[in-house]
N, C-alpha and C positions, 0 to 999 in steps of 0.2 A: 069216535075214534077208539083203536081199541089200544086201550095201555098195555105198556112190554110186559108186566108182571104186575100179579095185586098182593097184599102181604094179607097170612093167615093171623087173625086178630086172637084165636088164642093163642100163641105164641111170638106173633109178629114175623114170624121167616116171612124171606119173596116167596112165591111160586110161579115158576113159568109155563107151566103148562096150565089151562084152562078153559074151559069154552065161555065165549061172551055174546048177550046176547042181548039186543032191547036195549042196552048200555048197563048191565049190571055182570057179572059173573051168574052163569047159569049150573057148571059144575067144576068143580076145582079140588084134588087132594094134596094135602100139605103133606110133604112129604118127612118133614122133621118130628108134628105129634099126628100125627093122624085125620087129622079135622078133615071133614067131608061135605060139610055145611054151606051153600052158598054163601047161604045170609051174612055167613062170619066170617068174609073175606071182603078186602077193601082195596083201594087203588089208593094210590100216595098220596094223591089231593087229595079225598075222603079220610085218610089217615090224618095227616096235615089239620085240617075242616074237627074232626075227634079231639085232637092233642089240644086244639086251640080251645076249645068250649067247655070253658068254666062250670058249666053246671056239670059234668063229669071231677070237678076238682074235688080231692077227698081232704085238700086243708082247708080248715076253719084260717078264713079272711077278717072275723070279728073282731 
């Protein structure tokens, strides 16, 4: 299914324009910084799936 919009993960904006492809974003320009990067765009669930996992956490839990 293809999501309404994926957010550009270096700055997090939506973008709605994009080509999808295979089930990933194949080309997409963020139109707020520039990013042109497939790799570095995400769909909400995969955003969501990010925020949730702990090993990305930069506080000490110790």
């Amino acid at each position: 299914m293809i999501p309404d919009y994926v957010i550009c993960l270096e700055c997090e904006s939506p973008v709605y324009v994009f080509e999808w492809e295979d089930g990933k974003v194949v080309e997409a320009v963020c139109t707020v910084c520039g990013n042109e990067d497939p790799e570095t765009f995400a769909t909400e669930d995969q955003m969501e799936a990010l925020a949730s996992d702990r090993r990305w956490d930069t506080h000490d839990h110790g």
